[in-house]
N, C-alpha and C positions, 0 to 999 in steps of 0.2 A: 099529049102523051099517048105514045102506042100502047093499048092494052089489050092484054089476054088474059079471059077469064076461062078456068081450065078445070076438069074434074079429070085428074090426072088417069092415065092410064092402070089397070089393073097390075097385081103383079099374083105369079105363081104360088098356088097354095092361098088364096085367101077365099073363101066363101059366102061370106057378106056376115049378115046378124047380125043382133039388135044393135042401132047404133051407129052403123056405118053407111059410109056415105054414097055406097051401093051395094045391092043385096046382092045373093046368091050368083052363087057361075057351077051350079054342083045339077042337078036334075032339070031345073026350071029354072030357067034366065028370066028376071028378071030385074029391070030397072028403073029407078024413078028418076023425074027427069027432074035436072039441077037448077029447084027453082031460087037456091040462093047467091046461084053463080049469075042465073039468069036477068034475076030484078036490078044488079047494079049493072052488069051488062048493058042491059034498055037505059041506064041513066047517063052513060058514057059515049059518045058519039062516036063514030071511030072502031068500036070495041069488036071485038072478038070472041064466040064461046066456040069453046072446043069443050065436046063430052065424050070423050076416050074410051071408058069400059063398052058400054053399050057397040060403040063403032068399032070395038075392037082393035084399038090404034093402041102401037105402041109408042114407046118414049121416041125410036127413031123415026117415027113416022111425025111428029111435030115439033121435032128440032127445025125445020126451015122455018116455023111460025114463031118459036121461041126467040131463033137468032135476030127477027125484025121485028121485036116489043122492046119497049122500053120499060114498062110492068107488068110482071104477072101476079095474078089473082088466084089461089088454089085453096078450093073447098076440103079438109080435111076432117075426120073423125077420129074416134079413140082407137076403132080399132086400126082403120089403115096409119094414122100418125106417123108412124115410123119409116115407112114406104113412103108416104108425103115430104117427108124430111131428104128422104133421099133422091127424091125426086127433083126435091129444090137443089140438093147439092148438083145433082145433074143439070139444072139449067142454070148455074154461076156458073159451071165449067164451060156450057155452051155460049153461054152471054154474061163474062164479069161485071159487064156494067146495070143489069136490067136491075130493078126491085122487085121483091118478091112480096107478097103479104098470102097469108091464110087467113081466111072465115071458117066459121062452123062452130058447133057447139065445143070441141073439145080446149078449143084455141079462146071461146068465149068465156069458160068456166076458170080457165089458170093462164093468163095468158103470159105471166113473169117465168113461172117455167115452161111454157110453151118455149116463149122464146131461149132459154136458156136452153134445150132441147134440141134449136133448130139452127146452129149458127150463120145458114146461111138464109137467112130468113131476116127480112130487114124490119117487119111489122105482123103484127097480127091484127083482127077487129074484135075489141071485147064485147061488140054487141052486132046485134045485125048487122050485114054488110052492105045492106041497100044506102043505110044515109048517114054512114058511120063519118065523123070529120074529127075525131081524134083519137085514131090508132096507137096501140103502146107499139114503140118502136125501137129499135134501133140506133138508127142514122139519126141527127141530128141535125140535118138537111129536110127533114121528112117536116110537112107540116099540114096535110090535110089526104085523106082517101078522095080520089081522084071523085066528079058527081055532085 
């Protein structure tokens, strides 16, 4: 399976705090690096990480990577949530057929409304994403996080 593990692109107006899954874009850039995108990453052969904010990449900048995955992997939090959601909805329009899943605490804590949230969203991981092997899901096809 083609994977890409992604810590989506920034979007306008948001400036990190407490919570999210990148800090500040306001006085002082700072970023920390995606180590929960990163640990399944390394367990996946094949795999792919893209870290977006930092590289300052936007959504049109990784539509070519998107179109040749067969799952994507997207780290979200409370606060960017919503921006994550619409980000997935951007890559079903780019690729109907890929899977999508999120990790992160916010997806870890509720993950029935998570998904209810996110309709294009096939899974979420209710616990760590490193060695997760049964995601709530969607699809009923679905039956193990890739690793």
């Amino acid at each position: 399976m083609r994977t890409l593990f992604l810590h989506p692109p920034s979007f306008d107006g948001f400036d990190g705090g407490a919570g999210a899954r990148y800090q500040m874009t306001r006085e002082v850039r700072s970023f920390w690096y995606p180590t929960w995108l990163a640990q399944p990453a390394a367990l996946v052969e094949g795999s792919k990480l893209i870290d977006a904010p930092p590289a300052g990449l936007s959504f049109e900048d990784i539509v070519e990577d998107i179109r040749n995955r067969d799952l994507v992997v997207m780290h979200t939090s409370t606060p960017s949530f919503k921006a994550d959601v619409k980000t997935a909805e951007r890559i079903r329009e780019v690729n109907p057929h890929v899977r999508i899943g999120l990790i992160g605490a916010h997806v870890a804590v509720d993950p029935g409304k998570s998904l209810e949230a996110a309709p294009a969203v096939d899974f979420v991981a209710p616990r760590a994403g490193s060695y997760t092997t049964s995601p709530v899901r969607r699809s009923p096809t679905w039956t193990s996080f890739p690793g």
